[in-house]
KEKE-3310 file (N, C-alpha, C; in steps of 0.2 Angstrom, whole numbers, plus 5000, padded with zeros to 4 digits):
npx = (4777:4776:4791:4793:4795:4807:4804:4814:4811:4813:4826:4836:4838:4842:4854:4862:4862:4873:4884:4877:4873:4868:4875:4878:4891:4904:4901:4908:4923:4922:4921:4932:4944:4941:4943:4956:4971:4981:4998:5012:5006:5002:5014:5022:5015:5018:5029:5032:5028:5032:5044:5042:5036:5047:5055:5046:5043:5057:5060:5049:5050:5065:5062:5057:5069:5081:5097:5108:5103:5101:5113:5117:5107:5100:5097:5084:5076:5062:5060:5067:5065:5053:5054:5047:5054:5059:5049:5048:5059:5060:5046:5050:5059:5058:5048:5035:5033:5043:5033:5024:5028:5032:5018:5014:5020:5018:5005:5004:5009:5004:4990:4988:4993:4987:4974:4978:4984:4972:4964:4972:4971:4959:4957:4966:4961:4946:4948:4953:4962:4980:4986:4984:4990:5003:5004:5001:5012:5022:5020:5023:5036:5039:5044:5052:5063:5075:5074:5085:5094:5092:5094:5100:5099:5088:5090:5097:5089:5079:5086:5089:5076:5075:5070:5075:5078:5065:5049:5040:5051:5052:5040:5037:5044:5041:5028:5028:5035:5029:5017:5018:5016:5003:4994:4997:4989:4978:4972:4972:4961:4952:4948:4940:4927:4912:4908:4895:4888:4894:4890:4876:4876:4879:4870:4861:4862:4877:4891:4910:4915:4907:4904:4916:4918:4906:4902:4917:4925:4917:4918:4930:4934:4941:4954:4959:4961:4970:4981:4984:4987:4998:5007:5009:5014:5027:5030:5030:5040:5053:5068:5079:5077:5072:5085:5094:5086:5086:5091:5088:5083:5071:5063:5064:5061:5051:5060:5073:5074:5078:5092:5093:5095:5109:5126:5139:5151:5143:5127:5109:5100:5089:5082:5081:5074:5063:5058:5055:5044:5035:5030:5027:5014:5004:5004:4999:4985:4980:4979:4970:4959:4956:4958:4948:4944:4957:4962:4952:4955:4969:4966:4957:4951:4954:4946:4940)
npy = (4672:4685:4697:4703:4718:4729:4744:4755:4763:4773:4788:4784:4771:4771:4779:4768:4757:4746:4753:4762:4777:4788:4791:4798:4809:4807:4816:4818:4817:4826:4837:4838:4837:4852:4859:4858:4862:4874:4873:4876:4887:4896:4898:4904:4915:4922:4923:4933:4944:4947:4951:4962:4971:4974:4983:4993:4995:4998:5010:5019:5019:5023:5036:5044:5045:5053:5061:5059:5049:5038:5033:5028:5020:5002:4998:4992:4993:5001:5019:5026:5041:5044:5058:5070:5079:5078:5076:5091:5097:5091:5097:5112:5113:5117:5109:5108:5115:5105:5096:5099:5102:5088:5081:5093:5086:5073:5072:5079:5071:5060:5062:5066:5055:5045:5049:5051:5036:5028:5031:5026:5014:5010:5014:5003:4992:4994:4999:4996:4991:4991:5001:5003:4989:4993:5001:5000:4988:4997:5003:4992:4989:5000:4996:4989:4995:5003:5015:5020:5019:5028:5042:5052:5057:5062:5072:5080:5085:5089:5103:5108:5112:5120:5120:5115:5112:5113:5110:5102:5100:5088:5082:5078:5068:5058:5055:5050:5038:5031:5029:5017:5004:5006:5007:4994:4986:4992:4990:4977:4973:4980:4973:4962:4967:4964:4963:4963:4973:4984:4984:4986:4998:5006:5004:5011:5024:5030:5036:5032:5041:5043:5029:5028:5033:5031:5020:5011:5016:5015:5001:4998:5004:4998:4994:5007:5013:5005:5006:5020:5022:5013:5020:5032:5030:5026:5039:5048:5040:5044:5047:5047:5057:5067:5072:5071:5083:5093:5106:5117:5123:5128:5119:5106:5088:5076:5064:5071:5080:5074:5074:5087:5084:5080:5082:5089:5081:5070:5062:5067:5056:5053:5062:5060:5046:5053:5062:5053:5045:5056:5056:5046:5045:5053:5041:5030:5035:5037:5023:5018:5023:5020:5005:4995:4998:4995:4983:4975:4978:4971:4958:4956:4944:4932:4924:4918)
npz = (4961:4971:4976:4991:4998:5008:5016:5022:5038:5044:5045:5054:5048:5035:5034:5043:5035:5026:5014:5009:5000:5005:5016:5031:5035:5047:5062:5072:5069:5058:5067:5072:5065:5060:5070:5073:5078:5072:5074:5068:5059:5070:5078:5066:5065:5077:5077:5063:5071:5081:5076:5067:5075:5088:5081:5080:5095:5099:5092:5098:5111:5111:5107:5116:5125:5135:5127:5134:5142:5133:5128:5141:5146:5146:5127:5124:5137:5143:5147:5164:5166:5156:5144:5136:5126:5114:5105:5106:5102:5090:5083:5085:5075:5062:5058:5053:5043:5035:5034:5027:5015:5012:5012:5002:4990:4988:4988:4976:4967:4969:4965:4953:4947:4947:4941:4927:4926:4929:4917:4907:4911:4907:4895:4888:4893:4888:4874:4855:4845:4837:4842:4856:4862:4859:4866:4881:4881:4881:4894:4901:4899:4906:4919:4922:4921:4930:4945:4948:4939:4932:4938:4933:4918:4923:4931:4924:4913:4921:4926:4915:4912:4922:4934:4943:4963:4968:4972:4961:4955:4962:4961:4946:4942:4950:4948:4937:4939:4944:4936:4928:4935:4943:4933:4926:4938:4939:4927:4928:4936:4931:4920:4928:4930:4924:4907:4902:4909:4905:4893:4894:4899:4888:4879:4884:4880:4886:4887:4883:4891:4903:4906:4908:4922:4930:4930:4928:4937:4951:4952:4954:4966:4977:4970:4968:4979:4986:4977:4975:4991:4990:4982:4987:5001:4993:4989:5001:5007:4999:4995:4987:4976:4982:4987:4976:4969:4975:4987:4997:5013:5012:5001:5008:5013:5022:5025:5021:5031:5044:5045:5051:5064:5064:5069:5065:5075:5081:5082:5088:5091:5098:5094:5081:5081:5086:5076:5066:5072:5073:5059:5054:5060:5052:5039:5047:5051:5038:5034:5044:5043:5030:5030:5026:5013:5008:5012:5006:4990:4991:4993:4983:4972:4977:4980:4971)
capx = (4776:4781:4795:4792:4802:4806:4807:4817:4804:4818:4832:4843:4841:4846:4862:4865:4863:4880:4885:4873:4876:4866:4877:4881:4901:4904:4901:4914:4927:4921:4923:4941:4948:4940:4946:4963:4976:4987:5004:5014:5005:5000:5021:5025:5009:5019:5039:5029:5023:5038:5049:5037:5033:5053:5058:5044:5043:5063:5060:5045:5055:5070:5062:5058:5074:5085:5102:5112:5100:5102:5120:5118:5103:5099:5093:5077:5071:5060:5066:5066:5060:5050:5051:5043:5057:5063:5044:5047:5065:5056:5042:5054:5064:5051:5045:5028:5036:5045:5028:5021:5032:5030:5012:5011:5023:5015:4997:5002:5011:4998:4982:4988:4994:4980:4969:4982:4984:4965:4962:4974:4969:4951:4957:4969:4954:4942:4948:4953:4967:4987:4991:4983:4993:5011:5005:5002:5017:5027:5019:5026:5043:5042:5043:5060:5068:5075:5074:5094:5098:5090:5094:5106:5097:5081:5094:5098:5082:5077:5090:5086:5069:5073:5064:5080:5078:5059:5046:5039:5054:5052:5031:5035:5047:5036:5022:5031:5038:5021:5011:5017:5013:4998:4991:4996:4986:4969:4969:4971:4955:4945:4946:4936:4923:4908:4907:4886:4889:4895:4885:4869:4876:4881:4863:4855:4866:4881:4898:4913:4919:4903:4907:4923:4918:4899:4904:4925:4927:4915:4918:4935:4937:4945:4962:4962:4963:4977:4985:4985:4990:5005:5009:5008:5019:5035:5033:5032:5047:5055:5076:5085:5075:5075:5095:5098:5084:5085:5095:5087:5079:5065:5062:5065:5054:5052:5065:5078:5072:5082:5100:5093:5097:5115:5132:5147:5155:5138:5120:5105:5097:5083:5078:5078:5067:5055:5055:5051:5039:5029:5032:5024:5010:5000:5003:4994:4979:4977:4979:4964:4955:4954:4959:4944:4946:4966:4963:4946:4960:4973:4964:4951:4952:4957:4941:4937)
capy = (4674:4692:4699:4709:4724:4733:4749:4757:4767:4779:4790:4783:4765:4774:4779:4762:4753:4747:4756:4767:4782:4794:4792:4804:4809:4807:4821:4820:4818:4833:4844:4836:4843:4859:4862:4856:4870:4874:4875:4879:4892:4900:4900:4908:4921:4926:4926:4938:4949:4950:4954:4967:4976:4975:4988:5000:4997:5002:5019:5022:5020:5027:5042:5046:5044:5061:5059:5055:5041:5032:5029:5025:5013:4997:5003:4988:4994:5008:5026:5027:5046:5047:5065:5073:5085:5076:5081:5097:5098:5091:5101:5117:5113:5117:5101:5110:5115:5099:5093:5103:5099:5081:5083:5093:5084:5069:5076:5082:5064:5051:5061:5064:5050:5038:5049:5046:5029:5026:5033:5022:5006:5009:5011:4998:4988:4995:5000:4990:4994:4990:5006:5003:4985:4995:5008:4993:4985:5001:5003:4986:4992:5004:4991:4985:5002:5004:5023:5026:5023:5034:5049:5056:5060:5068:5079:5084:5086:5095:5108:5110:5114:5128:5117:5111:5115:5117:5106:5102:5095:5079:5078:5075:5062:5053:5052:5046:5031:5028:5027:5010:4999:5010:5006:4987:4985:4994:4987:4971:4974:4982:4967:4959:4970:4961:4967:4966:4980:4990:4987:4988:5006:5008:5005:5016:5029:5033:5037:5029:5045:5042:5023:5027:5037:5029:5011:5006:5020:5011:4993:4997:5008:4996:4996:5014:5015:5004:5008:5028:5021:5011:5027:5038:5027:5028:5044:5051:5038:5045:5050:5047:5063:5076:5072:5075:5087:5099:5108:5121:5119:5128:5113:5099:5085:5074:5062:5073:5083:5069:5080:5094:5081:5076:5088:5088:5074:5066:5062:5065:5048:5050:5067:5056:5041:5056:5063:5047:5045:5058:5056:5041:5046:5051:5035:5027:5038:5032:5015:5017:5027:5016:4999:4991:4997:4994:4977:4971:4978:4967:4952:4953:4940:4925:4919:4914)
capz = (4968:4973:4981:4995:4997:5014:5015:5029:5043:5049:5043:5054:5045:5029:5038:5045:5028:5022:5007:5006:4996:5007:5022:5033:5038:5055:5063:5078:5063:5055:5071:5077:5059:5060:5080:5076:5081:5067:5077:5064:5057:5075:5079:5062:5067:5084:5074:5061:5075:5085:5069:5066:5084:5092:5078:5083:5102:5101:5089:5102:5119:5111:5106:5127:5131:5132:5122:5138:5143:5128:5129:5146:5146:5141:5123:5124:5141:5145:5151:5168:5165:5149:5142:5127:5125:5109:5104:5106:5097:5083:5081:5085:5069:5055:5056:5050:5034:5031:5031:5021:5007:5008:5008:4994:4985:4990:4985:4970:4965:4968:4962:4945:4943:4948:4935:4921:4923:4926:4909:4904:4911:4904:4887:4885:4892:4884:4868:4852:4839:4839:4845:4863:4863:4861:4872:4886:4881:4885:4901:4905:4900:4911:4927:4920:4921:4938:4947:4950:4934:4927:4939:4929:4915:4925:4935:4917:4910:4927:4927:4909:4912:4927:4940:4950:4970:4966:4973:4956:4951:4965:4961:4941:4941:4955:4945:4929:4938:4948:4932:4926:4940:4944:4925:4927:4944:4937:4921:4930:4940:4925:4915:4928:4927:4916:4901:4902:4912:4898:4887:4895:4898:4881:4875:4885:4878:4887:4880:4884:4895:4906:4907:4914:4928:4932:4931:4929:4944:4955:4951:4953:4971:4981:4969:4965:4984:4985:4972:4979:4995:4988:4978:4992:5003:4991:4990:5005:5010:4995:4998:4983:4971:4987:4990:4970:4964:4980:4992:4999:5017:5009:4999:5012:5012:5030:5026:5023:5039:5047:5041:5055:5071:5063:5069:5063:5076:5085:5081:5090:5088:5101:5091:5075:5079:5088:5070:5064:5075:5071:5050:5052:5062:5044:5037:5052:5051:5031:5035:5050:5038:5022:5030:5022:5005:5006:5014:4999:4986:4992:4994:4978:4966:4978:4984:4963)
cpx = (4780:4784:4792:4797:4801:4807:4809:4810:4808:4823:4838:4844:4843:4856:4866:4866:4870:4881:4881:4876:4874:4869:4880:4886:4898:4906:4906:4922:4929:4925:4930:4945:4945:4942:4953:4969:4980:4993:5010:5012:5005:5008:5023:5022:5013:5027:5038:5028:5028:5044:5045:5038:5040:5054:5054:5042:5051:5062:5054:5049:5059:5069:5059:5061:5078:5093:5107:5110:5100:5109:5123:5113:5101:5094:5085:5073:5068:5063:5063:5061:5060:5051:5050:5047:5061:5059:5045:5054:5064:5053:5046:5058:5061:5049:5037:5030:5036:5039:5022:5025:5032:5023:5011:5015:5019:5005:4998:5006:5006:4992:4982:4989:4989:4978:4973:4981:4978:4963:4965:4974:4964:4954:4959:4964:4948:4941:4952:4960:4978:4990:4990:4987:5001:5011:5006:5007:5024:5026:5022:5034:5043:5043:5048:5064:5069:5075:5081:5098:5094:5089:5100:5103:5092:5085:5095:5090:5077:5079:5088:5080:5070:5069:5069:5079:5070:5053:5042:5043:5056:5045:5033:5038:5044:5031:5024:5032:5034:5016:5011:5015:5004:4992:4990:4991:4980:4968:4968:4965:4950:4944:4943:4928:4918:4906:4897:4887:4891:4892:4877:4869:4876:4873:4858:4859:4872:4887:4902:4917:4913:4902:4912:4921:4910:4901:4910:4925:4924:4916:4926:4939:4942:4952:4962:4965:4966:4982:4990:4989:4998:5011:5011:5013:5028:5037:5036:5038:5053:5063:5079:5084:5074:5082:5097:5095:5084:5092:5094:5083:5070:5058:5061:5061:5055:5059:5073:5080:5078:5089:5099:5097:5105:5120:5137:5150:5148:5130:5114:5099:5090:5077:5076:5072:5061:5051:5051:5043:5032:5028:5027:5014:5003:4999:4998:4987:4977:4975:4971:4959:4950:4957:4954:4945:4951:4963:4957:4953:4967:4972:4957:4955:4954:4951:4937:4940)
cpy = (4681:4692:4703:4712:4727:4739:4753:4763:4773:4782:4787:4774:4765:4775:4773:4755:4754:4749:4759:4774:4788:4794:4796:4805:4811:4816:4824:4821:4824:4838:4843:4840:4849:4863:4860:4861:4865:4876:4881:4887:4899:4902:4906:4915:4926:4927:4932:4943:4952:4953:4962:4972:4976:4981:4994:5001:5002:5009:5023:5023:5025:5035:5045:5047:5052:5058:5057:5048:5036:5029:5025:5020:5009:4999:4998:4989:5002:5014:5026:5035:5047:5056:5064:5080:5084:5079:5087:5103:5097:5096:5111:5120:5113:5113:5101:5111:5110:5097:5093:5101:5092:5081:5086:5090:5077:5067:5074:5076:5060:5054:5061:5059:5044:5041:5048:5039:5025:5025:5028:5016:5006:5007:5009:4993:4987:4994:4995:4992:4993:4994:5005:4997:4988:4998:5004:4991:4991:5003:4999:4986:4994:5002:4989:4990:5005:5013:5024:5023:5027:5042:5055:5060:5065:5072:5083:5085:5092:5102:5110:5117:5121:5127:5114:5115:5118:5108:5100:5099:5087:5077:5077:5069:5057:5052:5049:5040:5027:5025:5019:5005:5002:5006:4997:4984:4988:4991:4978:4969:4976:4975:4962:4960:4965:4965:4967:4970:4986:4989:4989:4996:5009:5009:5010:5024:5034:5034:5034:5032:5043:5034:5022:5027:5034:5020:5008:5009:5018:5006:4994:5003:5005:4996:5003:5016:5011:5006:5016:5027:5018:5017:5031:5036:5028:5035:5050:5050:5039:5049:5051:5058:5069:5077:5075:5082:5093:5100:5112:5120:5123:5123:5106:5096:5082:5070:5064:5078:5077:5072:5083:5090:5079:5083:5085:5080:5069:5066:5061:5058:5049:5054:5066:5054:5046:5059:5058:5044:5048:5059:5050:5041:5046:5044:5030:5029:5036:5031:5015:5020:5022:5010:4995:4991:4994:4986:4970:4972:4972:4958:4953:4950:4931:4921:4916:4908)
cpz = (4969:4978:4986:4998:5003:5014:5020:5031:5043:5044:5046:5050:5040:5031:5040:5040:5026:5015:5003:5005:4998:5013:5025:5036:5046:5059:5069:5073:5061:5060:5075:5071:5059:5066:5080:5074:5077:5071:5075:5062:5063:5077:5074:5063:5073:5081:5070:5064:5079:5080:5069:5075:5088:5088:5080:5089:5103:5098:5093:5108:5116:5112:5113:5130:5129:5129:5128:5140:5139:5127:5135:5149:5144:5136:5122:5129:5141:5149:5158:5169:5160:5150:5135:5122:5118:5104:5100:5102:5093:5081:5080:5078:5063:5053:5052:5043:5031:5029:5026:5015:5005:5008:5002:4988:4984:4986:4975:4962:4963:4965:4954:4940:4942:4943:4930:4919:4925:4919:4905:4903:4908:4894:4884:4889:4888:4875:4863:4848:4842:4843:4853:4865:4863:4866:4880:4884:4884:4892:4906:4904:4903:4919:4925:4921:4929:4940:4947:4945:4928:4931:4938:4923:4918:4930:4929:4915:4917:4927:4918:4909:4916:4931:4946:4956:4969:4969:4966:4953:4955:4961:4953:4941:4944:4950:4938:4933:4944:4944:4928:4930:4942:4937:4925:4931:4940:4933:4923:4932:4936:4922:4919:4931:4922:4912:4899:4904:4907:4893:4887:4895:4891:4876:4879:4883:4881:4885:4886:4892:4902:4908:4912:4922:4931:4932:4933:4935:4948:4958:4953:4961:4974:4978:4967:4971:4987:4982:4973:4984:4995:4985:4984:4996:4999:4990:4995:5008:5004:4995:4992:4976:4974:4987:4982:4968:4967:4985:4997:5006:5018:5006:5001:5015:5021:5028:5024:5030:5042:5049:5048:5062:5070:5063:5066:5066:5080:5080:5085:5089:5092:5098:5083:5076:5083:5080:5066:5064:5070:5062:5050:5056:5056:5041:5042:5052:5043:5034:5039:5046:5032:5022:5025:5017:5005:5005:5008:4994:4986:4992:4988:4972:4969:4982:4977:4964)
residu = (UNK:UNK:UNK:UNK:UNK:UNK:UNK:UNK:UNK:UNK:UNK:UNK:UNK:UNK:UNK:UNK:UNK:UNK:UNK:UNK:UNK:UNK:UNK:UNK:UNK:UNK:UNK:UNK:UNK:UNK:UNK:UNK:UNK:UNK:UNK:UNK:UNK:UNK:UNK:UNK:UNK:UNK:UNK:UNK:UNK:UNK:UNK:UNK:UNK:UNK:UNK:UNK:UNK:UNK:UNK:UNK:UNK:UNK:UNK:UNK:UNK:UNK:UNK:UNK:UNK:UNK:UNK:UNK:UNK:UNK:UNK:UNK:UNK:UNK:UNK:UNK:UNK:UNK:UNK:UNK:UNK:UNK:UNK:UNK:UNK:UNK:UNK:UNK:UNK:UNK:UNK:UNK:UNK:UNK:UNK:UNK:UNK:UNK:UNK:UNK:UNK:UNK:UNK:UNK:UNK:UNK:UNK:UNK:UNK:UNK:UNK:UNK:UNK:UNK:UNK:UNK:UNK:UNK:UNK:UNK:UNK:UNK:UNK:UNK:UNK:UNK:UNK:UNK:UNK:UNK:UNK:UNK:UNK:UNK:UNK:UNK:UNK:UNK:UNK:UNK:UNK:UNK:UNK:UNK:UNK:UNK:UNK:UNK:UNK:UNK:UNK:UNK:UNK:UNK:UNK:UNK:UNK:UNK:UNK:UNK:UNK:UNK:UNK:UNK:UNK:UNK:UNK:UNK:UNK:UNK:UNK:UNK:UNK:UNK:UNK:UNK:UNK:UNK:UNK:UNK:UNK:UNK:UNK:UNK:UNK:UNK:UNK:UNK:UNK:UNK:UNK:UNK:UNK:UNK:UNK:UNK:UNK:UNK:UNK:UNK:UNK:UNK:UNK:UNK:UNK:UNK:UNK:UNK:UNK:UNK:UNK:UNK:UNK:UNK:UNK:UNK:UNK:UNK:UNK:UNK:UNK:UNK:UNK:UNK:UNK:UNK:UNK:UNK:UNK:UNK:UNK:UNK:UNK:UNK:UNK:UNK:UNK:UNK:UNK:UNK:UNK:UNK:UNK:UNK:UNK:UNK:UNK:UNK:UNK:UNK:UNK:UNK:UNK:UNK:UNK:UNK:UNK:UNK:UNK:UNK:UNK:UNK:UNK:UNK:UNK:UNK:UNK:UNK:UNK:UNK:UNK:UNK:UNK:UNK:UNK:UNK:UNK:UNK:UNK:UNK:UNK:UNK:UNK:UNK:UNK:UNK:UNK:UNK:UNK:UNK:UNK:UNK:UNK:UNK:UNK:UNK:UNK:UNK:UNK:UNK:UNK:UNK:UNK:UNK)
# end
């Protein structure tokens, strides 16, 4: 005698069959965990924000207020009379030069150094032989080597040379002590480059210099343009190698600019954070500029 077998009419008596395997998760469940406000996270989000935004709301007010009204106002509330006269004491005071010298010094830091330590993420990636594995491994010594102690030797080594109080003697030292994390960071991101990609180029015959620059320089924009940015930020905010390498106000970068607002028994303070202000202005126009890239370079690799 045969069995006769039922076989459900509907989808939903699939769903309503106990222990069935095709059952579908509860859909009010799903959207109660997905709608449930992170507290913690949303708190930490507004402590971060106000840590962050109190120090540059107060170097912005401050820098409004004239030098009498800062001693005599609450220094968190806004000036009664904003002026721009701090502006104008700034700008007055070579603040055009100074800035000229941390840009070219700045410039003439980070572009050579990214093409070095390109060159030399590729072919400690690329290339094969024990010598490229020491040369990598000294690169990696060079991230243990702190910058102030070793600014005694490169004051000697400076003066040696006949580059002391010379623009040239802050932009080489920068780019020496740029090129090892610079090297680290790119070769990090080339090795995840596919290697089909190199070789399909290889066969249609391009050379390895033509690889570099047509493929790893591509595949690899967003950390070059972190990289530069990171670079470009220590040096611009760079103190310790204008205070020893220079003295001349021919030579003076922005963050020694600072010096110009400080007298013998007082310090303009509201004439600083205006210079600040406007030092930092650059750095903002990057950031607006080449957020995207920065922000893909920062964040690749965490969505594998």
């Amino acid at each position: 005698m045969a069995t006769e077998i039922q076989l459900p009419t509907s989808p939903a008596d699939v769903v309503r069959r106990p222990g069935n395997a095709g059952r579908r998760p509860n859909r009010r469940t799903a959207r109660t965990a997905r709608q449930r406000p992170n507290f913690l996270g949303g708190l930490g989000g507004w402590a971060w924000l106000a840590f962050i935004i109190i120090p540059v709301y107060y170097v912005v007010v401050t820098s409004l207020k004239n030098q009498a009204g800062f001693f005599t106002s609450n220094p968190m509330m806004p000036p009664t009379e904003p002026t721009l006269d701090n502006y104008k004491l700034v700008l007055e005071n070579d603040f055009a030069k100074y800035f000229m010298n941390s840009l070219i010094v700045t410039v003439g830091s980070v572009v050579p150094g990214l093409f070095v330590a390109f060159m030399a993420a590729y072919a400690i990636v690329r290339g094969k032989g024990r010598f490229l594995n020491w040369t990598n491994n000294l690169f990696l010594l060079g991230l243990a080597i702190p910058l102030h102690a070793t600014i005694i030797p490169i004051y000697w080594m400076i003066t040696r040379a006949h580059l002391y109080d010379t623009l040239l003697a802050l932009v080489l030292p920068s780019i020496a002590f740029a090129i090892p994390i610079s090297v680290l960071i790119l070769s990090n991101f080339m090795r995840d480059v596919p290697n089909e990609l190199f070789e399909s180029m290889r066969l249609d015959g391009c050379s390895d210099w033509a690889m570099m620059w047509r493929l790893a320089l591509p595949m690899t924009k967003p950390a070059v343009i972190t990289v530069g940015i990171y670079n470009a930020l220590h040096v611009w905010n760079g103190f310790l190698f204008p205070l020893i390498l220079t003295q001349s106000p021919s030579t003076r970068v922005l963050p020694l600019s600072l010096w110009t607002f400080q007298g013998e028994f007082s310090v303009n303070i509201p004439a600083v954070l205006a210079s600040v202000v406007l030092a930092t202005l650059p750095l903002l126009v990057i950031y607006v500029i080449a957020r995207r890239q920065l922000l893909s370079g920062l964040t690749a690799g965490f969505s594998k």
